[in-house]
VOKETOR-848618 format. One line per 8 residues: their letters; for each residue x, y, z of C-alpha. Coordinates in pm, 1 decimal. Layout:
N
a	X/Y/Z; ...
***
This chain:
429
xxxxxxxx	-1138.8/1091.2/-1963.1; -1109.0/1174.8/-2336.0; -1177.2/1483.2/-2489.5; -1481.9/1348.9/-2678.6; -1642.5/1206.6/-2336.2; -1539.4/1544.5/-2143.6; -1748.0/1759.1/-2432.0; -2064.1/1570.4/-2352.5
xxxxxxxx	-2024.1/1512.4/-1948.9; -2033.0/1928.2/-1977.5; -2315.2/1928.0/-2173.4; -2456.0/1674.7/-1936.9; -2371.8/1866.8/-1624.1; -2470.8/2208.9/-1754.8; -2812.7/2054.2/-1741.2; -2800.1/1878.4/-1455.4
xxxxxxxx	-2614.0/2185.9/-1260.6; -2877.1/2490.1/-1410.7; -3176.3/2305.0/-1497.1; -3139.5/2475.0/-1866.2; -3097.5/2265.7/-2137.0; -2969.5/2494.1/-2398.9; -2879.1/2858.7/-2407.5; -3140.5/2920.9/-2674.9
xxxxxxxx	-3201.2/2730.6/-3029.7; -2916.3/2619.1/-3152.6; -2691.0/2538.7/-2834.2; -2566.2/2191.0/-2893.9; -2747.5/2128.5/-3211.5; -2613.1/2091.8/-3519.1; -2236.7/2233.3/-3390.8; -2111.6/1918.9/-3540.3
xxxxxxxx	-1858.9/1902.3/-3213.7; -1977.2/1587.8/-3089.9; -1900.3/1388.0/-3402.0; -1571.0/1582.0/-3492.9; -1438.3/1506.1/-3157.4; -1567.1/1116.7/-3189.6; -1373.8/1111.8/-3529.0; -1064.4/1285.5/-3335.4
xxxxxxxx	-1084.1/1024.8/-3065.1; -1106.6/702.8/-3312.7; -760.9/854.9/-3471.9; -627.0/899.3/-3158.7; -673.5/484.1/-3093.0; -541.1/423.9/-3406.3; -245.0/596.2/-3313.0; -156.2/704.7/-3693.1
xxxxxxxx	29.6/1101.8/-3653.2; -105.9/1174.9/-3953.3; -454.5/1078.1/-3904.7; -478.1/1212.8/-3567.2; -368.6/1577.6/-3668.2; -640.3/1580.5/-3953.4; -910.5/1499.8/-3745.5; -738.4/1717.7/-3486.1
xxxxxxxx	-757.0/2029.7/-3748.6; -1113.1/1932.1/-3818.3; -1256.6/1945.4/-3471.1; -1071.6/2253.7/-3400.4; -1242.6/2406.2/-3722.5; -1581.0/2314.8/-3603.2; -1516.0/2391.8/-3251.9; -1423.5/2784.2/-3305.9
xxxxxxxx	-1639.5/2838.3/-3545.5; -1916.3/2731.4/-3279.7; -1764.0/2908.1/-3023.5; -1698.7/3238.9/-3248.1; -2024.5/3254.1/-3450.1; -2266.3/3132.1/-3242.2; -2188.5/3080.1/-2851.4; -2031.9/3381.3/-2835.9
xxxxxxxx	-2241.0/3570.3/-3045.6; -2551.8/3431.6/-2846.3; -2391.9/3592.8/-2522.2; -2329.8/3950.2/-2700.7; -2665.7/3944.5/-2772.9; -2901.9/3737.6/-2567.3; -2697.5/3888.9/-2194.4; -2961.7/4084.6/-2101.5
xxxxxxxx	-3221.2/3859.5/-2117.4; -3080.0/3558.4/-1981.8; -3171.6/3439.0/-1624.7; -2907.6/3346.9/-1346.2; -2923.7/3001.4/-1463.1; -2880.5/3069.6/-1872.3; -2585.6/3270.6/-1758.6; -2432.8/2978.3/-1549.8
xxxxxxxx	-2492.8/2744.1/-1795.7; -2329.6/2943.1/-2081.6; -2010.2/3008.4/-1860.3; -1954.6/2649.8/-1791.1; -2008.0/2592.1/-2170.1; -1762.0/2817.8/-2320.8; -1484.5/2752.2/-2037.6; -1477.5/2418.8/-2187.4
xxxxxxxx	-1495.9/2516.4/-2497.4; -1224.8/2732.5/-2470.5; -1042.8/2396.6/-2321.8; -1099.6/2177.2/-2575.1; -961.0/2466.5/-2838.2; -653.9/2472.1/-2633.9; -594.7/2095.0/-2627.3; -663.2/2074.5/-3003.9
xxxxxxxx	-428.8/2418.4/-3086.6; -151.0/2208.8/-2910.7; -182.9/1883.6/-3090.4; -190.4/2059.7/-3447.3; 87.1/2209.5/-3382.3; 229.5/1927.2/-3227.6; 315.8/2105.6/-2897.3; 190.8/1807.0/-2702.9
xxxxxxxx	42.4/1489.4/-2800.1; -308.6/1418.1/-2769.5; -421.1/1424.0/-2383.1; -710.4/1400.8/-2130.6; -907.0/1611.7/-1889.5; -905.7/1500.5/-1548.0; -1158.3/1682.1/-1389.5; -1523.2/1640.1/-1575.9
xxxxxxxx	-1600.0/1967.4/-1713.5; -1628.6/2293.5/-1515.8; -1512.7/2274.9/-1193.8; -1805.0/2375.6/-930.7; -2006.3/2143.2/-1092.0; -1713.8/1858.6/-1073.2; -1705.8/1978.6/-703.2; -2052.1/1956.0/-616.3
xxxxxxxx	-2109.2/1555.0/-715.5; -1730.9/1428.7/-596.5; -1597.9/1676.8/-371.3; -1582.7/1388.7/-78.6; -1415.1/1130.3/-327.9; -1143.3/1392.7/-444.6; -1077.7/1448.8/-50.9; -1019.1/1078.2/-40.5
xxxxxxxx	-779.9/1095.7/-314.7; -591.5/1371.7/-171.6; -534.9/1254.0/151.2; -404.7/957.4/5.0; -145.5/1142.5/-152.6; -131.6/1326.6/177.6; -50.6/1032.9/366.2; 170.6/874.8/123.0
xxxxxxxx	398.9/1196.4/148.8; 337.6/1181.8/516.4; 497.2/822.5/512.0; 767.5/906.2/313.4; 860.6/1124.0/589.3; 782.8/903.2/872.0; 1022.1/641.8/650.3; 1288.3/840.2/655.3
xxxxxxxx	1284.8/973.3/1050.8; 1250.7/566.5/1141.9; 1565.9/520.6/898.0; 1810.9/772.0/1086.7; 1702.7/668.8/1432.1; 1743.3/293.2/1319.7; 2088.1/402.0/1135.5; 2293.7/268.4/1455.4
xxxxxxxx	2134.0/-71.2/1506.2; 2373.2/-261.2/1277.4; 2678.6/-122.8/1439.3; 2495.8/-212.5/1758.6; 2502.7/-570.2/1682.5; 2827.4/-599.1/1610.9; 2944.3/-421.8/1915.1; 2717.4/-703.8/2123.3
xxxxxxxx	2905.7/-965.8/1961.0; 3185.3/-800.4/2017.4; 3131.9/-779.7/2384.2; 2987.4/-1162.0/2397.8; 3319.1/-1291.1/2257.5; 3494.6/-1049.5/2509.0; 3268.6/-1186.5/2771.6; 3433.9/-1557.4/2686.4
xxxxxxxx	3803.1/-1450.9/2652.5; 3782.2/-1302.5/2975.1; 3654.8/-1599.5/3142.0; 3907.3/-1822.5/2973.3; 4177.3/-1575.5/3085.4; 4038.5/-1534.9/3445.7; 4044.7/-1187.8/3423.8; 3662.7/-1092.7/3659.1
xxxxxxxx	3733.2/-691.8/3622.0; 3709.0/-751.0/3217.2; 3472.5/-1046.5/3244.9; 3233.1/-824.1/3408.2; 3264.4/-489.9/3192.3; 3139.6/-702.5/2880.5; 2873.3/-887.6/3022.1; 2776.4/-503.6/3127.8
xxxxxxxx	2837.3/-355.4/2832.5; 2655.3/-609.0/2616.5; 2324.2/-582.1/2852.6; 2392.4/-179.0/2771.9; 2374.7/-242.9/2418.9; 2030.2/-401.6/2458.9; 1911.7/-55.2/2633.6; 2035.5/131.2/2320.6
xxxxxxxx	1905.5/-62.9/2062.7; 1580.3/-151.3/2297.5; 1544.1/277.4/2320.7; 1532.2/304.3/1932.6; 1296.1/65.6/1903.2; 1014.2/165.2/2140.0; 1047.6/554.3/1978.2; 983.9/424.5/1632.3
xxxxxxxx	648.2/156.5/1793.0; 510.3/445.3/1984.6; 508.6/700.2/1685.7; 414.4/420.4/1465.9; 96.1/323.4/1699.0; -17.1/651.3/1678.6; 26.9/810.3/1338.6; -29.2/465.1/1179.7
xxxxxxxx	-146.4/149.6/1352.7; -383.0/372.0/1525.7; -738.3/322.8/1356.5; -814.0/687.1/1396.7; -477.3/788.4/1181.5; -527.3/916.2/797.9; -282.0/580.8/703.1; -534.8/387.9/843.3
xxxxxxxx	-879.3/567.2/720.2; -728.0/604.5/399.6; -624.6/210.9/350.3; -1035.7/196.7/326.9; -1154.8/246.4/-47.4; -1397.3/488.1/-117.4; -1771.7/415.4/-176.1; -1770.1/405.4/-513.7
xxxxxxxx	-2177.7/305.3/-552.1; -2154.4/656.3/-426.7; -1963.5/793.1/-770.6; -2174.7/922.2/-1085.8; -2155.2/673.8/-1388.9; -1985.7/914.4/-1584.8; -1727.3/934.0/-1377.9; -1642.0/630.5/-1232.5
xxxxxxxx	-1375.2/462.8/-1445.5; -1170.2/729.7/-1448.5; -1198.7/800.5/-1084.9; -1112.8/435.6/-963.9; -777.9/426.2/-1192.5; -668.0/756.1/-991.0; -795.6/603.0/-657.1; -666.3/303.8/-686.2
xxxxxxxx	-299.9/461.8/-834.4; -297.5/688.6/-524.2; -325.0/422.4/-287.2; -4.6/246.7/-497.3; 273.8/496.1/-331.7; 106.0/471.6/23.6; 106.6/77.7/35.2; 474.9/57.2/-127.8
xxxxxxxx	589.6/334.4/189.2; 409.0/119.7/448.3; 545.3/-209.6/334.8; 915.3/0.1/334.3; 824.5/71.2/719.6; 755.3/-262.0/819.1; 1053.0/-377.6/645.8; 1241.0/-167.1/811.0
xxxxxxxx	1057.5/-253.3/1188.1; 1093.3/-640.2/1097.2; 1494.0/-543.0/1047.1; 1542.6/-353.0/1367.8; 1341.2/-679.1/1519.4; 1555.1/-875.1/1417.4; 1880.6/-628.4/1532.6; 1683.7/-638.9/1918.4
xxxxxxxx	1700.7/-1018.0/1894.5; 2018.0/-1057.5/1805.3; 2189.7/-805.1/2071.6; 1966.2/-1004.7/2348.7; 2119.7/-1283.2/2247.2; 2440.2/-1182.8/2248.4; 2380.9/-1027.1/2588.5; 2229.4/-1375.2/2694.6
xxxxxxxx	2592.3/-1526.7/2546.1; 2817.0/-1293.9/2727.5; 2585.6/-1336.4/3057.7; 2651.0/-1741.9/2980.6; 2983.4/-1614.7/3050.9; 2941.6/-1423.8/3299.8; 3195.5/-1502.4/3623.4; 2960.8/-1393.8/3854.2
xxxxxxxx	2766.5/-1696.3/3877.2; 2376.2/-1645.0/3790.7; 2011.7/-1613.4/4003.7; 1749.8/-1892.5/3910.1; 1498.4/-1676.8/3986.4; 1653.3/-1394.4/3749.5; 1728.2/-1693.5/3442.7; 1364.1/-1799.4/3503.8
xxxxxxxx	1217.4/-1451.9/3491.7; 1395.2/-1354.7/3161.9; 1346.3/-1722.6/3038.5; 912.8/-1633.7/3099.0; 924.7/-1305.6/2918.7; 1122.5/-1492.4/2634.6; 796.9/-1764.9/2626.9; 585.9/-1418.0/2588.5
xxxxxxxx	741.2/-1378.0/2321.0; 742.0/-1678.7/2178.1; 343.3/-1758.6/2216.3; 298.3/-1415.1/1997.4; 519.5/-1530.1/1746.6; 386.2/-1842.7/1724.0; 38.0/-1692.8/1733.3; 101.6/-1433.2/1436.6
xxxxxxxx	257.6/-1698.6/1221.8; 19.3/-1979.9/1320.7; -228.6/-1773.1/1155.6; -44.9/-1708.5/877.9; -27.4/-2114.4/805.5; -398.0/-2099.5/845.2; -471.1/-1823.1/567.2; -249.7/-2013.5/315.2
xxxxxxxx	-442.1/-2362.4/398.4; -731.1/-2167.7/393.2; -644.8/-2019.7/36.7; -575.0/-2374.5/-111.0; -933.0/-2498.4/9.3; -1099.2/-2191.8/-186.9; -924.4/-2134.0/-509.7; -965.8/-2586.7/-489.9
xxxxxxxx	-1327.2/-2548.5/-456.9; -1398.2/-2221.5/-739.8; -1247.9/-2413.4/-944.5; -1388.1/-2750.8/-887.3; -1743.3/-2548.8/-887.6; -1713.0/-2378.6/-1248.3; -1679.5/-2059.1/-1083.5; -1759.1/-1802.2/-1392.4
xxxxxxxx	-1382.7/-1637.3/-1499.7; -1444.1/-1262.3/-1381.4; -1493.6/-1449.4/-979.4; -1179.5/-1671.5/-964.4; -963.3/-1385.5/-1154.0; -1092.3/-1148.7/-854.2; -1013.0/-1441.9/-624.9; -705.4/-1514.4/-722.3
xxxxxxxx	-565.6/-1153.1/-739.8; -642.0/-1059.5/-401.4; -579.7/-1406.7/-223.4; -168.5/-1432.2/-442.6; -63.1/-1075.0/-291.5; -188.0/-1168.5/49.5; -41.5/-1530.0/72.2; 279.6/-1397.6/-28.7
xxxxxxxx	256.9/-1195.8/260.9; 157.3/-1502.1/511.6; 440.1/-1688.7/383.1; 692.2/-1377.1/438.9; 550.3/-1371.3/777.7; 536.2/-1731.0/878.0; 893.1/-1749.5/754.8; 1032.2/-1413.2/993.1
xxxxxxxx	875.3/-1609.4/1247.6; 1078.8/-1885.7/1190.3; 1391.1/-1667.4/1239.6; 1301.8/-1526.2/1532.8; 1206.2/-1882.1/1658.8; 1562.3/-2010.9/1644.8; 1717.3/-1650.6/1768.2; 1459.4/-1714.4/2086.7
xxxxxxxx	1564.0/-2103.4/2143.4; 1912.0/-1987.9/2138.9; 1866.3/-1688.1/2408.5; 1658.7/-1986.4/2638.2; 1966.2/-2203.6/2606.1; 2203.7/-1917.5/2666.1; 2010.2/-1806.4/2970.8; 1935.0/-2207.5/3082.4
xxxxxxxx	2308.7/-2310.3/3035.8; 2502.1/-2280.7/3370.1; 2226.6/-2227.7/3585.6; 2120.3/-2508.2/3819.0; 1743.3/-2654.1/3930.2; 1453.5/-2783.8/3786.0; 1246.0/-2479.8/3800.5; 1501.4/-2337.8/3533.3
xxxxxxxx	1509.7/-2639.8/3277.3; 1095.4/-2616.9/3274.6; 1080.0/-2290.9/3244.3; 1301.0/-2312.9/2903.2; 1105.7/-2618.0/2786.5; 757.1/-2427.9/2834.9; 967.7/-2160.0/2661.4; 1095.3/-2351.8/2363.3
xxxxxxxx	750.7/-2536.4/2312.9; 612.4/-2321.1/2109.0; 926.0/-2229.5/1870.2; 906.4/-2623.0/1832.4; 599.3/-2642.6/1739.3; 624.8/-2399.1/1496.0; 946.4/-2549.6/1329.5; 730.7/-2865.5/1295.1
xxxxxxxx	460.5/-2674.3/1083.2; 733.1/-2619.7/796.1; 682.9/-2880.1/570.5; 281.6/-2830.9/585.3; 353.6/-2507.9/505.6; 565.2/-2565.8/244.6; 343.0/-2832.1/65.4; 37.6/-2587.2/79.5
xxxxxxxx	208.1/-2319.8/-35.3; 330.9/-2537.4/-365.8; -37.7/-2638.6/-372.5; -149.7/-2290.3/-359.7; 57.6/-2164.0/-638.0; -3.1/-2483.6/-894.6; -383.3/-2401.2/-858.5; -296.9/-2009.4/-925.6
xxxxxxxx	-115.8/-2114.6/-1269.5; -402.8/-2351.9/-1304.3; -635.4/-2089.5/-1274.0; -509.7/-1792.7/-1476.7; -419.5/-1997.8/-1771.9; -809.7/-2103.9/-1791.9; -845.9/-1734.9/-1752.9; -601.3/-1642.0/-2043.7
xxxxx	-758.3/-1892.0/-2256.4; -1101.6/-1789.6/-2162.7; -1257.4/-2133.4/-2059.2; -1514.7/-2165.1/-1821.4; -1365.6/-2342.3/-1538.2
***
């Protein structure tokens, strides 16, 4: 808010706050503030030095000689007499005054350039209309500190899980020589030590889910109640503009720290994968022989797997179709330009997203087919071979979505440049 605006939102809200209108005759009449501070705002836009100190000089001028020879002079005077609500009123009035001298001491003497108030006059009566929208604010920037944190704990317990694939290949490949070498004693320590591996990186995992659930995911959490936007139908006029560029700017460090978390969750996903497959390779190995009935129950909990994957990124191929048909549509239907901007900004961000995600699903898709092949290969009966092929179905079918998904996708993002460039050039679409 500008200094200009802030002078008459007090006026506004000493009224609004006290019921009193004006101290006595005089108060906000003819101070020549208002305009002084319009003329000071116009030379800030203009962004000339010189200009803006003049007008800066001027409006100081004004301002302390209102605030000297009248508003103060009023309260010498007047004191006595004045009712509870007078009083109020002519305390909120001359704390901003005494703000606005301030600001405009430090811009004539070109201590700081020109600035802005962020809270809308004196601060009860700021209180009293958006206490519950501030508190929305600050837990934001609660929670975005909180995540920060949160970030950094997942970081050190994940620290290991690189290392912890390489020792699984490491044990995989040992798992092989040993076998070609005939050596059992060996043969068996790195199938064990692989499946150990698992366990470690397995442990990590469900301590960083479980905290995540619940200080998160969880829809009672402050991440989660804060994602929400405030009401703001609920927010004064006077206030709003200014309030929704903080709101939505606090919100800015909380999503970037929960998209840094789920990076770093897909990442350790993808470590877990990779040391079960490498414990499924040295088990391929293995010298031991291996259990249909234990292949097939691993092989099953892989397919459990692999119908949530395919699930989750299913979806995802559904929200980008989905995103072609209505951005084709607003602008086949002259949609007015303010609609299919708000359209298109919140559907580009999220199908961005669905492609990110149908494409990790992909990835784990092939590290899945390879652990049902590992775990299949070597180990005799039918039951086994179904089991992988109900396993692998699935993954398939997801591989086969890929060029769908990558012809929408180029559809999707022709008809954003479509769109924004009838936007830019202001045409009705």
């Amino acid at each position: 808010m500008d200094i200009s605006t802030y002078w008459q939102t007090v006026k506004k809200q000493s009224k609004e706050l006290t019921g009193v209108k004006k101290i006595s005759a005089g108060v906000f009449h003819g101070s020549g503030i208002g305009s002084s501070l319009e003329d000071y705002i116009k030379a800030v836009k203009s962004e000339d030095p010189k200009k803006i100190k003049k007008e800066a000089a001027s409006a100081l001028k004004k301002t302390e000689s209102y605030l000297n020879t009248i508003h103060k002079k009023e309260l010498a005077t007047g004191k006595k007499a004045m009712t509870a609500p007078q009083l109020k009123s002519a305390k909120i009035v001359g704390d901003a005054l005494d703000k606005i001298v301030d600001q405009l001491k430090d811009v004539v003497s070109g201590k700081s350039e020109a600035g802005s108030f962020d809270r809308d006059g004196d601060k009860d009566v700021y209180d009293k209309v958006m206490g519950k929208a501030e508190a929305h604010i600050d837990l934001r920037n609660k929670v975005a500190k909180d995540a920060l944190g949160y970030l950094n704990t997942y970081k050190k317990l994940a620290a290991q899980a690189p290392k912890l694939v390489q020792m699984g290949q490491k044990y995989a490949k040992a798992a092989e020589t040993a076998k070609k070498s005939s050596n059992m004693q060996e043969n068996m320590n790195a199938v064990s030590l692989a499946q150990r591996v698992v366990g470690e990186v397995q442990s990590i995992s469900d301590k960083i889910t479980k905290h995540y659930k619940a200080n998160i995911q969880s829809d009672k959490s402050d991440f989660m109640i804060c994602r929400q936007d405030f009401a703001m139908n609920t927010v004064p006029k006077q206030y709003l503009a200014e309030y929704k560029k903080r709101h939505n700017a606090a919100w800015k460090p909380v999503a970037q720290a929960g998209d840094a978390i789920n990076k770093l969750r897909h990442e350790l996903q993808a470590n877990l994968e990779s040391v079960m497959e490498s414990a499924d390779t040295a088990e391929g190995f293995s010298m031991m022989g291996k259990d249909p009935e234990v292949q097939i129950a691993k092989i099953e909990d892989i397919e459990k797997a692999a119908n949530k994957i395919f699930g989750d990124a299913g979806l995802a191929v559904k929200r980008i179709a989905g995103a072609v048909d209505i951005l084709a549509k607003a602008i086949k239907n002259n949609t007015p330009l303010d609609a299919l901007e708000k359209a298109v900004n919140i559907r580009e961000p999220d199908i961005q997203k669905r492609l990110s995600q149908y494409k990790e699903g992909l990835q784990s898709a092939k590290k899945l087919k390879s652990r049902v092949d590992s775990l299949a290969k070597g180990t005799e009966g039918d039951a086994v071979i179904q089991a992988a092929k109900k396993a692998k179905a699935p993954l398939e079918n997801l591989e086969k979505m890929a060029p769908k998904v990558s012809s929408d996708y180029k559809k999707f993002t022709a008809l954003v440049t479509m769109a924004r460039k009838k936007i830019e050039a202001g045409e009705n679409v």
